[in-house]
N, C-alpha and C positions, 0 to 999 in steps of 0.2 A: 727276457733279459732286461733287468734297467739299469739305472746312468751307474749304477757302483761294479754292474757285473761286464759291465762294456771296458768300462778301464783295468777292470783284474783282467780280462779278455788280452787287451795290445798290453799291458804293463811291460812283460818280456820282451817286446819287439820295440818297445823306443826307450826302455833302460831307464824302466820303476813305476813305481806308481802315480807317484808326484806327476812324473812328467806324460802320463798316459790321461791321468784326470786336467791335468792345465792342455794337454793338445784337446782333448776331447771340447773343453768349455771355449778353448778357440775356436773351434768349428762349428761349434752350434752357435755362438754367438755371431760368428762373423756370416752363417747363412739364414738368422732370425734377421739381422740385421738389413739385408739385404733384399730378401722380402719385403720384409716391413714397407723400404723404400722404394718397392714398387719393381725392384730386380728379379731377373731369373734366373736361378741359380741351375747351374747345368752341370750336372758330373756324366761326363760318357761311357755307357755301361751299366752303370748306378740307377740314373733317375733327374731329377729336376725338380725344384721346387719355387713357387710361384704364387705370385698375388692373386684370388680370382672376385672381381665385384658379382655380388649375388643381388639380385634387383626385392624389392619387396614384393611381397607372396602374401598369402594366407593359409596359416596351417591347422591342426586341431589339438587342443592340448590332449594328450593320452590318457589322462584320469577323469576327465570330466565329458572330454569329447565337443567341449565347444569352440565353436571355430575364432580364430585368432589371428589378425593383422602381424606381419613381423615385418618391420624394418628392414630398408636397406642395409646390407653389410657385405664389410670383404673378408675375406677367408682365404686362409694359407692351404695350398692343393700342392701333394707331389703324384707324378707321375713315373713310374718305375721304367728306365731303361729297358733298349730288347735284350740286352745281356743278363740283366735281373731276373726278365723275364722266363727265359731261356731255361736258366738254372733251376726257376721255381719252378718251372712248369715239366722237366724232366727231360727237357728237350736235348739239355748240354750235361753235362754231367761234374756235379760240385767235387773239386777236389779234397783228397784224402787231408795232406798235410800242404802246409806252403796256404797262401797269400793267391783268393780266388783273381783266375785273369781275368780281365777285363781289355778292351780295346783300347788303344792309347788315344787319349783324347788329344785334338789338333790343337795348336799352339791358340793361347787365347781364346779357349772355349770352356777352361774351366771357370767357375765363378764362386766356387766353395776354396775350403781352407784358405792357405795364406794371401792369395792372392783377391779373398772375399772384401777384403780392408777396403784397398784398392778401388776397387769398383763402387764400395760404400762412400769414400772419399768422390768420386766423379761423378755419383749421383746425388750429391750434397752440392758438388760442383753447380751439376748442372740446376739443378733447383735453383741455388740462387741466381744462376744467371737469369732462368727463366724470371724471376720475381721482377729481378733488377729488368728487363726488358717490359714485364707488364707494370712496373710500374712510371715507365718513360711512358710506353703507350696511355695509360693514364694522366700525364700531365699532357703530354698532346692535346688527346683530346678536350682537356680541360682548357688549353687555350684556345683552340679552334673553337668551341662553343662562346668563352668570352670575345673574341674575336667577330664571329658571328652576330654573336648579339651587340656587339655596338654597332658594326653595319648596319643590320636590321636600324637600331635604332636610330643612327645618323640619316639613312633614308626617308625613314617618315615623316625625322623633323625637317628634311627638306621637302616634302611631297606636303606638310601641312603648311610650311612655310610660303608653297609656292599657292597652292588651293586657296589662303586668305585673301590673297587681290582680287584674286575671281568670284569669290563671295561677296569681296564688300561690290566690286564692279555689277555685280548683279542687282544686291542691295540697292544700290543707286540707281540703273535701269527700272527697278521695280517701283520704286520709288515716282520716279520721274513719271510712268508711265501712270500712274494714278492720279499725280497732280493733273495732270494733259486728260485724265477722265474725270479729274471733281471740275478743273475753268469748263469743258465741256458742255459737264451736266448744268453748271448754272448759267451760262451763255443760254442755251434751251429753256431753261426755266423762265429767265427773262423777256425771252422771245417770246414764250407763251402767256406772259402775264403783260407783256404790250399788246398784243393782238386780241387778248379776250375784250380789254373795250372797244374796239375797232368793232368787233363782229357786236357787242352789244349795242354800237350805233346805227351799225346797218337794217337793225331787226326794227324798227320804226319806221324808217324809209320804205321799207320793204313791204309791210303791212298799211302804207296809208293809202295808196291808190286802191287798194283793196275796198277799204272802207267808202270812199269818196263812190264808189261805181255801187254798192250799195244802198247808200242813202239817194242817189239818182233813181235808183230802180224802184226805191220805195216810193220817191214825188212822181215816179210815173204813174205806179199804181194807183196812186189817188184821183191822181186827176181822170184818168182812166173810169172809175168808180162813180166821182162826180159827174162825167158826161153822160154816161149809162141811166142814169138818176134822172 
């Protein structure tokens, strides 16, 4: 059966055809729609139809047999009521004439025909509200991070602001302590270049009694020599 023989189908029962093809394009459209937006369309009895994300796979193409990455995607899935069930399976038994029964569904659990609008409208609803909330969340955080970072940056210029006197204070320390090592070194230098003649006078002093007890020992030996003689 398709979409022409469905509405010669109910024509009779909502009085023509006009209005069995215009109920028919409202019902499909109002539960493509609803889908789409990520709803669950529930008829009790019936079935349900539903958004399902399929994760990416690898399949093989069937003519060539080579294997083949696919995308993620989402796909429209119905699931057949147990009263559908029931019928198809032989369990209940389809009536002859009249309008197959079905269980009444509870108030506000249908989500097909007229009242599919509805719920397309509150899922439009609610979408933008969510946008309008991610998008607050998003300027938040955009000022907590500028917020942040001038912190940050007010910090450091006080943390370098404060680190300079302690630098140049050390600077000056370092400083100081090397003049106090050059007057040092040359105080020493000086010290040592007055004393080197000092020791250079004493080295003559030092050596002449030496000589003096030698040239004695040598007039002794002579004479020495002489009286032998």
């Amino acid at each position: 059966m398709n979409k022409a023989q469905l509405v010669e189908a109910i024509a009779d029962k909502v009085g023509g055809r006009q209005q069995a093809a215009d109920a028919v394009d409202a019902v499909l459209d109002a539960i493509v729609r609803a889908v789409v937006a990520g709803d669950r369309v529930s008829v009790t009895g019936f079935g349900s139809f539903e958004k399902v994300e399929r994760p990416a796979r690898y399949a093989r193409n069937p003519q060539t047999g080579e294997r083949v990455r696919v995308k993620k995607t989402s796909v429209p899935r119905f699931r057949a009521g147990q009263g559908f069930k029931d019928l198809v399976s032989g369990t209940k038994k389809l009536p002859k004439g009249g309008e197959v029964s079905v269980k009444k569904a509870p108030k506000g659990s249908l989500s097909g025909g007229a009242s599919a609008s509805a719920t397309v409208k509150k899922a439009a609803a609610k979408k933008a509200t969510t946008a309008k909330k991610a998008a607050a969340r998003t300027t938040v955080a955009k000022k907590t991070t500028a917020t942040a970072k001038k912190t940050v940056a007010k910090k450091t210029t006080a943390t370098a602001k404060k680190t300079t006197p302690v630098a140049k204070k050390a600077a000056t320390a370092a400083k100081k302590t090397t003049a106090v090592k050059a007057t040092a070194a040359k105080k020493t230098t000086a010290a040592a270049k007055k004393t080197a003649p000092a020791a250079k006078k004493a080295t003559p002093a030092t050596k002449a009694p030496a000589t003096k007890k030698a040239t004695a020992r040598k007039t002794t030996a002579k004479k020495t020599t002489a009286r032998k003689k």
